[in-house]
LOZA-796637 format. One line per 10 residues: number of its first residue (from 1); for each residue y, x, z of C-alpha. Coordinates in nm, 4 decimals. Example, Ala and Ser with C-alpha at 12.3 -4.5 7.8 and 13.67 -1.06 7.14 Angstrom:
<recs>
1	-0.4500,1.2300,0.7800  -0.1060,1.3670,0.7140
</recs>
This chain:
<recs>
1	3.2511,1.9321,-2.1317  3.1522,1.6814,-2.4380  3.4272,1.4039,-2.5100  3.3429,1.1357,-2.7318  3.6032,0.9124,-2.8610  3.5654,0.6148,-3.1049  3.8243,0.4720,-3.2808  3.8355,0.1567,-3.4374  4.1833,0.0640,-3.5662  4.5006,0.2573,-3.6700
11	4.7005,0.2443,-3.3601  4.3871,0.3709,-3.1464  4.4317,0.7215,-3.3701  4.7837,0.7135,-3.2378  4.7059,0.6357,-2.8413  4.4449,0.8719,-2.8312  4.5646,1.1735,-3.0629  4.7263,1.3733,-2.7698  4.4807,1.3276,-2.5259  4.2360,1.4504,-2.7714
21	4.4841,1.7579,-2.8268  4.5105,1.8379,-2.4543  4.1473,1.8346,-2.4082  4.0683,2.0964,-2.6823  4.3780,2.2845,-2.5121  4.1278,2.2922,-2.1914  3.7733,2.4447,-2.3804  3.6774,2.0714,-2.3945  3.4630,1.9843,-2.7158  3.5592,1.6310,-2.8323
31	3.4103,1.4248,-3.1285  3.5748,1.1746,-3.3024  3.3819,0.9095,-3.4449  3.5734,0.6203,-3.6906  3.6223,0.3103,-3.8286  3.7070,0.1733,-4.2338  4.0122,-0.0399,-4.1331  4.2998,-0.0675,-4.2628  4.4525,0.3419,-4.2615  4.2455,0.4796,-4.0227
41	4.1087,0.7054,-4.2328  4.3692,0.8266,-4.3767  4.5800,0.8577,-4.0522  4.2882,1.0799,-3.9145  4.3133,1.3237,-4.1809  4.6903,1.3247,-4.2094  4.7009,1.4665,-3.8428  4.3933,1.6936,-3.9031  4.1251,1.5517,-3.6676  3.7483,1.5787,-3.7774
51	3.5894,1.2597,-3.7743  3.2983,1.0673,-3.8829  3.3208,0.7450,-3.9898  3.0512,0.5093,-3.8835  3.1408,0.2199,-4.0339  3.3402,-0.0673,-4.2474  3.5265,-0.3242,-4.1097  3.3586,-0.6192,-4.1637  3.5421,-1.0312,-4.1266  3.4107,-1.3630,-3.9562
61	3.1983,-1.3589,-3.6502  2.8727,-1.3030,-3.8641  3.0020,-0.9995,-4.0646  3.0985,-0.8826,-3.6862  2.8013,-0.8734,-3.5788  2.6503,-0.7476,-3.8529  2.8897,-0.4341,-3.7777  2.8197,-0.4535,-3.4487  2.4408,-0.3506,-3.4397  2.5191,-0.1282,-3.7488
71	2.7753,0.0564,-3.5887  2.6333,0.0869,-3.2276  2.3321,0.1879,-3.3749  2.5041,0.4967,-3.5654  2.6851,0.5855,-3.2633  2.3493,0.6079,-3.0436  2.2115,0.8671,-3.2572  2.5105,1.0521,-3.2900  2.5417,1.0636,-2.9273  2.1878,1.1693,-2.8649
81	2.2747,1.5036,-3.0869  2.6470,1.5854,-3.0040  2.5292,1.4873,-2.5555  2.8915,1.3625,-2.4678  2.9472,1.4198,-2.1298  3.1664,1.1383,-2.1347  3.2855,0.8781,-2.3857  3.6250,0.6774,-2.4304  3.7520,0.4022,-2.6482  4.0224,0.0997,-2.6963
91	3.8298,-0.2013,-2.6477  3.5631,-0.0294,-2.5180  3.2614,-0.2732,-2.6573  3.0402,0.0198,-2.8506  3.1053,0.3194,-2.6036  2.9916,0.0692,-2.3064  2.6949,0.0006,-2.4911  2.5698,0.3414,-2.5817  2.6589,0.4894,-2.3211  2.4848,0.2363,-2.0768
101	2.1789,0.2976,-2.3096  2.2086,0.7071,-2.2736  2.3387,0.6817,-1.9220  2.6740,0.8494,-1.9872  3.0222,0.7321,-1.8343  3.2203,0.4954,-2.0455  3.5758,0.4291,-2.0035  3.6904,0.1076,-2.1728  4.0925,0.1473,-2.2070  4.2237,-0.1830,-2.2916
111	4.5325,-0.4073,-2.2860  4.4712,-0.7430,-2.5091  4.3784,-1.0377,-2.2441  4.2623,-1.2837,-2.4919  3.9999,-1.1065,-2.6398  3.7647,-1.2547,-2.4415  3.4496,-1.2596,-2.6589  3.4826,-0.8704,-2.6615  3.5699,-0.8658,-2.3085  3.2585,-1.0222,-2.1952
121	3.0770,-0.8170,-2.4218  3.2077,-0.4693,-2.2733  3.3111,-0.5262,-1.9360  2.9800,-0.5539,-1.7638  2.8224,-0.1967,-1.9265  3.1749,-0.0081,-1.9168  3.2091,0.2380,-1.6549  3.5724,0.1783,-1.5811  3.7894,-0.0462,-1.7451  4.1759,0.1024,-1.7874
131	4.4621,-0.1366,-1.7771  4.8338,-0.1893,-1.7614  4.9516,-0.2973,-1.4123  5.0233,-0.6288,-1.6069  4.6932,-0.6795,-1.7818  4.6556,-1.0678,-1.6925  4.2807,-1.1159,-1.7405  3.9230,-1.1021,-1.5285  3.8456,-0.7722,-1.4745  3.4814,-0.5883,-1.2847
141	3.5822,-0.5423,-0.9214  3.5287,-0.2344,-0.8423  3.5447,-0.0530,-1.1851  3.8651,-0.0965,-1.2634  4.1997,0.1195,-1.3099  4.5562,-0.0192,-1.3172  4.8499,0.1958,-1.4260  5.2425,0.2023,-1.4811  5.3129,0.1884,-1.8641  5.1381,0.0490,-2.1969
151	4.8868,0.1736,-2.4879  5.2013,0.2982,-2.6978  5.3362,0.5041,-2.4159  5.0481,0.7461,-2.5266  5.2381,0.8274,-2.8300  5.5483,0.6987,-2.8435  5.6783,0.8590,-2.5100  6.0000,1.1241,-2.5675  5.7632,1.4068,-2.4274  5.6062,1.3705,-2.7799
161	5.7987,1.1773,-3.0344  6.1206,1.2338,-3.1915  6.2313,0.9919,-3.4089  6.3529,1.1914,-3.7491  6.5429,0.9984,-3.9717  6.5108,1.2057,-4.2913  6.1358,1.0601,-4.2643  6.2789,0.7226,-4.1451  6.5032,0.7831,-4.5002  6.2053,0.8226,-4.7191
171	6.0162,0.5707,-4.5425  6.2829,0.2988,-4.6641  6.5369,0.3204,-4.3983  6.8601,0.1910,-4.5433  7.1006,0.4923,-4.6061  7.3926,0.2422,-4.4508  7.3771,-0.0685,-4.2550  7.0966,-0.2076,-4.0576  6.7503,-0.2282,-4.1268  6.5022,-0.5336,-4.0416
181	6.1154,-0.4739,-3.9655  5.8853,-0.7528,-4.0214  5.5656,-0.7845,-3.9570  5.2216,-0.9849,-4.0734  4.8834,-0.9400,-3.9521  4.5710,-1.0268,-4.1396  4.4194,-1.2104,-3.8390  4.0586,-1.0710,-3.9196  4.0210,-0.8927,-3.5498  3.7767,-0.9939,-3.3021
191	3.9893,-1.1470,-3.0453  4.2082,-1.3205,-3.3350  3.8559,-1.5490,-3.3911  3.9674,-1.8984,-3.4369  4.3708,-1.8246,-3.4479  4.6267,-1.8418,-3.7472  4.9370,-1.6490,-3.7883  5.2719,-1.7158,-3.9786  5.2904,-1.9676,-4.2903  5.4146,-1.8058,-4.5950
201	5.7118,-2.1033,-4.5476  5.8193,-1.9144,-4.2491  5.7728,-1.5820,-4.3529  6.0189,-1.7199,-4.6338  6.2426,-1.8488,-4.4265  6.2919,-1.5507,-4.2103  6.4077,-1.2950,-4.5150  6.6184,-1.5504,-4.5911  6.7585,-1.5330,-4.2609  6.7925,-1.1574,-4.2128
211	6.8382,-1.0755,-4.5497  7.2317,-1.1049,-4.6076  7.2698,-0.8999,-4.2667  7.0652,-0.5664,-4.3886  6.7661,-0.4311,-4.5456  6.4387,-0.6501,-4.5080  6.1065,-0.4255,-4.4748  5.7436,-0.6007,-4.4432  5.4876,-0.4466,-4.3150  5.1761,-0.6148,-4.3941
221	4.7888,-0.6031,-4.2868  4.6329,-0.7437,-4.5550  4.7457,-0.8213,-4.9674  5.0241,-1.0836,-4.9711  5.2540,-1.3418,-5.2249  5.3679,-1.1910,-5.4845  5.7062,-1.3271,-5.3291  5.7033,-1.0655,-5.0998  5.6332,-0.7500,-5.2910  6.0185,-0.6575,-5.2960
231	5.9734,-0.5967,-4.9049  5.6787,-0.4353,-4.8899  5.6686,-0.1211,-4.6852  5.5758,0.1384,-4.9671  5.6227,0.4443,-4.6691  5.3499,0.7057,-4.5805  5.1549,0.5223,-4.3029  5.2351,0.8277,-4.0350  5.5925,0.7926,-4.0784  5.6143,0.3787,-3.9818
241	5.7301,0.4537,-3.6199  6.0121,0.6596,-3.7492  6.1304,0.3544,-3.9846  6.0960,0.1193,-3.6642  6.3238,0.3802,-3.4348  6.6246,0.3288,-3.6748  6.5431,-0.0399,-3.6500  6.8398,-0.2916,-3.5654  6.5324,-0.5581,-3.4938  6.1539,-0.6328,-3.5388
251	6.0205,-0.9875,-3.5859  5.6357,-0.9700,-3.5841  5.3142,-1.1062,-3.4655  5.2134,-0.7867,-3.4510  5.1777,-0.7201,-3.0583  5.1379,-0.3757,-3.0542  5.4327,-0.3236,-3.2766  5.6482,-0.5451,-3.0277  5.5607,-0.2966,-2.7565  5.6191,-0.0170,-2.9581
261	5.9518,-0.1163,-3.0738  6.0571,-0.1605,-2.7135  5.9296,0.1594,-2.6047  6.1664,0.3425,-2.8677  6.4710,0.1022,-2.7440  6.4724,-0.1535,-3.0177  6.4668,-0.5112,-2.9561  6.1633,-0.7008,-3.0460  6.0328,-1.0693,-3.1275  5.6790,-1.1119,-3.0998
271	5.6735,-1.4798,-3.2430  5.1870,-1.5689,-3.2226  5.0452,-1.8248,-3.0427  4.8555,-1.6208,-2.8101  5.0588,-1.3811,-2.5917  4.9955,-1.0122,-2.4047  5.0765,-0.9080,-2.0280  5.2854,-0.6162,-2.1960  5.4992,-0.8160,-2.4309  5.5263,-1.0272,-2.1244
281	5.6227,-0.7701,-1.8849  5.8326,-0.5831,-2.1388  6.0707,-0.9145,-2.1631  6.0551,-1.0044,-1.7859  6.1573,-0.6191,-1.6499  6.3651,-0.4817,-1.9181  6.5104,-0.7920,-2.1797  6.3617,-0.5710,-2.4803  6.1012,-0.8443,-2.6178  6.1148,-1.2048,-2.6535
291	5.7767,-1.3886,-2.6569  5.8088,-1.6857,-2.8776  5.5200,-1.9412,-2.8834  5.6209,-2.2340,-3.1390  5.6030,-2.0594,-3.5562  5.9059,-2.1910,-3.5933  6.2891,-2.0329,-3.7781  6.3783,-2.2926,-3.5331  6.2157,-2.0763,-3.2300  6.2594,-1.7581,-3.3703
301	6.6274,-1.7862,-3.5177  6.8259,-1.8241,-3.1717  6.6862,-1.5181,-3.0367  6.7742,-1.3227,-3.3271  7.0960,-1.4318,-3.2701  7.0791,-1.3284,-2.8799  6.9227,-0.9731,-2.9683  7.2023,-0.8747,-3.2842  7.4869,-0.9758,-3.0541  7.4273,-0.6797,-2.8054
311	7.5400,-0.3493,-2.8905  7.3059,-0.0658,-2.9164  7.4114,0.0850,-2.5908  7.2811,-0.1590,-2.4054  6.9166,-0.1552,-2.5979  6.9066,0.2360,-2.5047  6.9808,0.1346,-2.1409  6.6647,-0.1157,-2.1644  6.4814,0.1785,-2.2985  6.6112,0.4382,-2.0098
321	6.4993,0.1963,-1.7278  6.1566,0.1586,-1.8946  6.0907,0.4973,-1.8980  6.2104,0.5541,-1.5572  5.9330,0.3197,-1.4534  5.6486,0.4366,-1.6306  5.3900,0.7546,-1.6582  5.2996,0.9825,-1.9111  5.0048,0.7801,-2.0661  4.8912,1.0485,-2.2783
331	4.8413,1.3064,-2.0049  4.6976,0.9779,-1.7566  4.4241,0.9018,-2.0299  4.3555,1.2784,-2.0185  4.3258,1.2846,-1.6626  4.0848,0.9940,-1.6173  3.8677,1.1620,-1.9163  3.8363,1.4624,-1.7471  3.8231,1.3855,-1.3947  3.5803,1.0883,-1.4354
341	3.4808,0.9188,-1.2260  3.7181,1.1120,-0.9618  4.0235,0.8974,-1.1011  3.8142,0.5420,-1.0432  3.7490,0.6666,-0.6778  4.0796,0.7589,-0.6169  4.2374,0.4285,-0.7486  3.9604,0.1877,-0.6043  4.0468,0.3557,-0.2193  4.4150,0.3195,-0.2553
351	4.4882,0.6571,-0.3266  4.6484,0.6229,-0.6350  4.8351,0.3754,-0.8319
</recs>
């Protein structure tokens, strides 16, 4: 069988690098087609996967769509050569597209509600449309899949991560007392259209706040004050989740990082206006995220102060009960690649969950 996959941002190299593993392990041929953002690139070819980059990320709604018909236009003829038998992607929006175009199944694995520009986009050509159990948003009736876990499950589950802190070391772990991660985003995606993150004021504010307790570490999207270089995280992209394991605490608005930081049992504030049904779900099931609305120190400070007074026992509890109630998303994704569209079938009769 012919697997495409298309990536388009750093943590989709991450979600989808052992499924693409297990389906080579099967005689499956997969092709990996890319993205110029941020260290996808360079994230590709640190792990050794083949892949051809189709395009730069472009910024503002024009640039997008500039990229848009660029990109999907790349990925058509590529497809017509390499014949996928099937075709995956986060997001989903150039996949459903082509494949709709070159009749060939589409799966659409997403977990970001508000990005509902994209969503309308995708969601009528995709084939099947993969979610969380608590993705919030409209989804296509009968071409849908809901499952137990989140995106960072995929890679961040103990099946295939150890945390090694000799890498966590030389990515700027603090030899001896605790360790801060904080987190900017550039606020340049699609779905972040019309939004605004953190004031430099703030960002301020919170070292300030954290840094007589520990080591500060920013990690940022996108070229900051010079203010900030002290913090800057100067680590090898690939070894960031081994820096955040170690973590006492992350304070982001970085979603994705919020969930991943709760999936390796370290508390998490995810302080954006907008929020996510995992960072949602994460807080209401196991207490390891705090959603915080108002971009205030005012906001953000008392739950700092809730999250450092608990021991880390009880954050490895969180993490135990998580686990306990969630699937192997890496070997799921597989499945549904494979199997498609067995796996939409089965969920749409009732026969799985």
């Amino acid at each position: 069988m012919n697997v495409l996959i298309d990536i388009g941002h750093p943590a989709h190299v991450h979600f989808f690098r052992h499924p693409i593993t297990r389906l080579r392990e099967r005689g499956h041929q997969v092709a990996i087609t890319s993205r110029d953002k941020e260290c996808v690139i360079d994230l590709l070819d640190s792990l050794g996967l083949d892949h051809r980059v189709l395009s730069r990320q472009r910024h503002g709604i024009l640039g997008l769509g500039v990229e848009l018909i660029q990109r999907e236009a790349a990925l058509y003829w590529l497809s017509r050569g390499f014949k996928p038998d099937v075709m995956a992607e986060i997001g989903g929006i150039f996949v459903a597209h082509v494949g709709r175009l070159l009749s060939v199944p589409a799966l659409a694995f997403y977990d970001t509600e508000n990005a509902t520009l994209q969503n309308a986009l995708t969601y009528p050509f995709a084939s099947a449309v993969v979610v969380p159990r608590c993705y919030s948003g409209p989804l296509p009736p009968r071409r849908h899949i809901r499952y137990a876990g989140y995106h960072e499950l995929s890679y961040l589950h103990p099946d295939y991560f150890c945390a090694d802190q000799e890498r966590a070391l030389g990515a700027g772990l603090a030899p001896e007392g605790d360790t801060f991660l904080l987190r900017i985003v550039s606020w340049r995606a699609n779905h972040d259209i019309g939004e605004k993150g953190w004031t430099p004021e703030l960002l301020v504010a919170l070292i300030n706040r954290l840094a007589p307790l520990g080591k500060v570490i920013l990690s940022a999207e996108h070229a900051t004050d010079p203010r900030f270089a002290p913090y800057l995280y100067q680590g090898p992209a690939a070894d960031l989740h081994h820096l955040l394991a170690f973590c006492r605490l992350y304070v982001g608005e970085s979603a994705t990082i919020a969930s991943e930081a709760a999936v390796l049992g370290v508390p998490a504030i995810y302080a954006a206006s907008t929020g996510r049904g995992y960072t949602n779900e994460q807080e209401a099931r196991y207490g390891l995220v705090k959603n915080v609305r108002e971009l205030s120190l005012a906001a953000i400070g008392p739950a700092i102060d809730v999250f450092l007074a608990k021991p880390p026992a009880h954050w490895q509890e969180a993490r135990a009960a998580l686990l306990g109630d969630t699937l192997d998303v890496a070997a799921f994704v597989t499945d549904c690649i494979e199997r498609f569209p067995a796996p939409l079938r089965e969920y749409q009769s009732g026969l799985r969950s």
